[in-house]
C-alpha positions in Angstrom: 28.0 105.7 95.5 26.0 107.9 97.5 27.7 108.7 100.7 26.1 111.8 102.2 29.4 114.1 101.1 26.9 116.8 99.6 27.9 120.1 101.0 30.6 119.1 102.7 33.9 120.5 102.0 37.7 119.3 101.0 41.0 120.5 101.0 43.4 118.0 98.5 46.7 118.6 98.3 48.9 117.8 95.4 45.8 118.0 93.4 47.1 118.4 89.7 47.8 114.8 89.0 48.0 111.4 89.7 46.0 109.8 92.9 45.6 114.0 94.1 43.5 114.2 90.9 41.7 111.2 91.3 40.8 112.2 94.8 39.3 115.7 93.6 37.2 114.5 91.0 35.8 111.7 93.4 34.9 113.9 96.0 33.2 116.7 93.6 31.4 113.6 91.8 30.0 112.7 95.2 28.7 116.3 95.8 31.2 117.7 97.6 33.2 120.9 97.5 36.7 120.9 96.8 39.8 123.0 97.5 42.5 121.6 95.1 45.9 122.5 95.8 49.4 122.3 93.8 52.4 124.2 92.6 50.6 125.9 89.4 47.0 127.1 88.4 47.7 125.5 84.8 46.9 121.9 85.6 44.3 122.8 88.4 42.4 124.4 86.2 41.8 121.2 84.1 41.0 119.3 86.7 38.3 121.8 87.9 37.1 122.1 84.2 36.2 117.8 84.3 34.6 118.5 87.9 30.7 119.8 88.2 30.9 123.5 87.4 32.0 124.7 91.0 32.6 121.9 92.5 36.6 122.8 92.6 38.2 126.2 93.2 42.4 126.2 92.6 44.7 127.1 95.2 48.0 127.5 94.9 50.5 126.4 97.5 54.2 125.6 97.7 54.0 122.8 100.8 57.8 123.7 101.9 56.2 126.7 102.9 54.4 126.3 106.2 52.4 129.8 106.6 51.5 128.9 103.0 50.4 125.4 103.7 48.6 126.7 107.3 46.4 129.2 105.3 45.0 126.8 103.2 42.3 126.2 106.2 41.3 129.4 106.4 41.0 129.9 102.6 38.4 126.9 102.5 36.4 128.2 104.7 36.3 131.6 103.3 36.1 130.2 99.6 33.0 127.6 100.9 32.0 128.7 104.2 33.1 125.5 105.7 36.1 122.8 106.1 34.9 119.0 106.5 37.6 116.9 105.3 41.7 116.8 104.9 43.3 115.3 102.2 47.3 115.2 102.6 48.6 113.7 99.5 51.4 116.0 98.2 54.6 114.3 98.8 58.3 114.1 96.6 60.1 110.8 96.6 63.8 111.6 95.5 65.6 108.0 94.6 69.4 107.6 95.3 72.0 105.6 97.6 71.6 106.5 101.3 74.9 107.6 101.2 74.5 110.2 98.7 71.9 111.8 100.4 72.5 115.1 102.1 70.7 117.1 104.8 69.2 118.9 102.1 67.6 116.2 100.5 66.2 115.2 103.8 65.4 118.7 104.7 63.1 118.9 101.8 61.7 115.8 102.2 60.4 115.7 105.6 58.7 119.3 104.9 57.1 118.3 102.3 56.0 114.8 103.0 55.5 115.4 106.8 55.7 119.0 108.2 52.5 120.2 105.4 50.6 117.4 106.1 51.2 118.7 110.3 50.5 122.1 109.5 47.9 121.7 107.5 46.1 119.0 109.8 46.7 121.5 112.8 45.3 124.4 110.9 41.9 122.6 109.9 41.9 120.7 113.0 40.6 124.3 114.7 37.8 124.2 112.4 37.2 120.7 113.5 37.6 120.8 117.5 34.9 124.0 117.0 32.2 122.2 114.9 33.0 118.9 116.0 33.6 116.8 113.5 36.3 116.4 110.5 38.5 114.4 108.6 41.9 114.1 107.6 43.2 111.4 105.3 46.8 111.3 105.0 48.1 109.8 101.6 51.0 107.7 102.9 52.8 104.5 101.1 53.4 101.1 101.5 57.2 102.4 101.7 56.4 103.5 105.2 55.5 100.1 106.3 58.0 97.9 104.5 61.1 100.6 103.3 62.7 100.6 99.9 65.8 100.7 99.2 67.1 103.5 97.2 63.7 105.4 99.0 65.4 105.6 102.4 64.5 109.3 103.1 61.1 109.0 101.1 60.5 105.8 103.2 61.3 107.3 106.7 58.9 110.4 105.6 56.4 108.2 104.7 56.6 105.4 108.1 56.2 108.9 109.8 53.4 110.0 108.6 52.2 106.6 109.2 52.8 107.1 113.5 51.3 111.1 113.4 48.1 109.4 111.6 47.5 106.5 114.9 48.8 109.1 117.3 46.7 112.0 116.3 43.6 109.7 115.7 44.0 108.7 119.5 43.7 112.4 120.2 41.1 113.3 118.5 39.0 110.1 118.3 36.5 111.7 121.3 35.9 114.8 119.7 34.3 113.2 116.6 37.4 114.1 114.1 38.7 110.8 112.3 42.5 110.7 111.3 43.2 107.6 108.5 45.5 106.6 106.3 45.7 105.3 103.0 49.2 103.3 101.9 49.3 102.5 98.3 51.6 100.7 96.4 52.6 101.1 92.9 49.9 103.2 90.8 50.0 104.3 87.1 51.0 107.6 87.8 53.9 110.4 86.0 55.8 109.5 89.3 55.9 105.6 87.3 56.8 106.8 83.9 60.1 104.7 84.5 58.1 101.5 85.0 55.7 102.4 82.6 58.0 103.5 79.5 60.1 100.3 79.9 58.5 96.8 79.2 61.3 95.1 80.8 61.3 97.3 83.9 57.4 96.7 84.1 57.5 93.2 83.9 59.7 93.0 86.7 57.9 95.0 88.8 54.8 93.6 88.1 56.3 90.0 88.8 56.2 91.5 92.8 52.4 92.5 92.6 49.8 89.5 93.3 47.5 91.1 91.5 49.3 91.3 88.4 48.7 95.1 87.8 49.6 98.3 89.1 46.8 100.5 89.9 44.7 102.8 88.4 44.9 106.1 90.1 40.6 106.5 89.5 40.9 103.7 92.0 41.9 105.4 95.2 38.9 108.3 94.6 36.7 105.9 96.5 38.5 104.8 98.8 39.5 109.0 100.0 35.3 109.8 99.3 34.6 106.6 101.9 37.1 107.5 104.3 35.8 111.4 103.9 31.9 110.6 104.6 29.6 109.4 107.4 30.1 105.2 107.0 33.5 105.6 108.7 32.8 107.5 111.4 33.8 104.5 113.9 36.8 104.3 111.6 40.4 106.3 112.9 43.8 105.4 113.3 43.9 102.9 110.5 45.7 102.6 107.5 44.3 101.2 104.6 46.7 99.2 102.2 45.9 99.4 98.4 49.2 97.8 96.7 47.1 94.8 94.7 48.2 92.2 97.4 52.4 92.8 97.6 53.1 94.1 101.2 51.1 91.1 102.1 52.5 88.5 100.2 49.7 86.5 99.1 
């Protein structure tokens, strides 16, 4: 693809693996500049080292932290003289009976999976009301349209990041900033190694995908690097399932 994303510049959060990965390396194949954020350097690194040679600078952030999280704008800009687009895909997804559940878990949760993506969207979202234009692309799941059991906290986090996508995108749709969504369903990913190590397991839960598959995170890279360029400016609010067909039931 060629979507115009030369020189523009891209914050990706829970960058070290998995769809985050996939994002980065999409966006730096397509020209543009990335900020790639996670836990540790270690893993960053080799993502930057399969990018063009600085195309990717590492950041590291822990996302419970919210001054941590906010100052990730400001390094952007600093590190590349600009800030363009938002990607908000870190996100945790502890499993276990509602019940069993305490505030803690939830707690954690909701920071992660919904207070970084706030502060962080807030923070670039000065940059963007001053140069008037910007993107942010909120990695969300098909557990926040449908809920899982066993997911109830991860679900809840997820179904609100879905409503502070639509919401935000209604406020910001006249200053030229876009706010989307992207809801996958199940991806080949270390947060899968269940599924994946167990042929019984995976046959099961392939049996619930139309498609027949589960995803291959290189897939969602463009699908963040169309969402992050020019051809979607008319484009906010939206939330674009990639789950192989099961949410709809084809």
């Amino acid at each position: 693809m060629n979507l115009g994303l030369e020189g523009r510049v891209a914050i990706v959060t829970g960058a070290s693996r998995g769809l985050g990965r996939a994002a980065v390396l999409a966006l730096a194949a397509e020209g543009a500049k990335v900020l790639a954020v996670a836990r540790t350097t270690a893993a960053l690194d080799e993502v930057a080292a399969e990018a063009p040679d600085g195309a990717v600078v590492a950041a590291t952030c822990d996302m419970r932290d919210r001054a941590q999280v906010a100052a990730l704008a400001d390094l952007a800009v600093e590190r590349f003289g600009r800030l363009d687009v938002v990607v908000n895909n870190a996100g945790i997804a502890p499993a276990g009976r509602f019940v069993d559940l305490d505030d803690d878990v939830w707690q954690e949760v909701f920071e992660v999976n919904v207070f970084a993506p706030v502060t962080l969207a807030r923070a670039a979202g000065r940059h963007f009301l001053a140069q008037g234009s910007g993107k942010v692309i909120n990695i969300a799941s098909t557990s926040g349209i449908l809920g899982k059991p066993t997911l109830v906290a991860y679900s809840s986090s997820k179904g609100a990041v879905l409503q502070f996508t639509k919401a935000l995108a209604g406020e910001w749709a006249g200053k030229g900033i876009q706010v989307n969504a992207i809801a996958p369903g199940a991806y080949a990913t270390d947060a899968q190694s269940a599924v994946l190590e167990s042929d019984e397991i995976l046959t099961r839960r392939l049996r619930k995908i139309p498609a027949g598959r589960m995803g291959d995170p290189a897939e969602i890279g463009p699908l963040v690097c169309l969402l992050a360029s020019g051809a979607s400016d008319f484009v906010t609010g939206s939330v674009l399932v990639a789950d192989g067909g099961e949410s709809s039931k084809l």
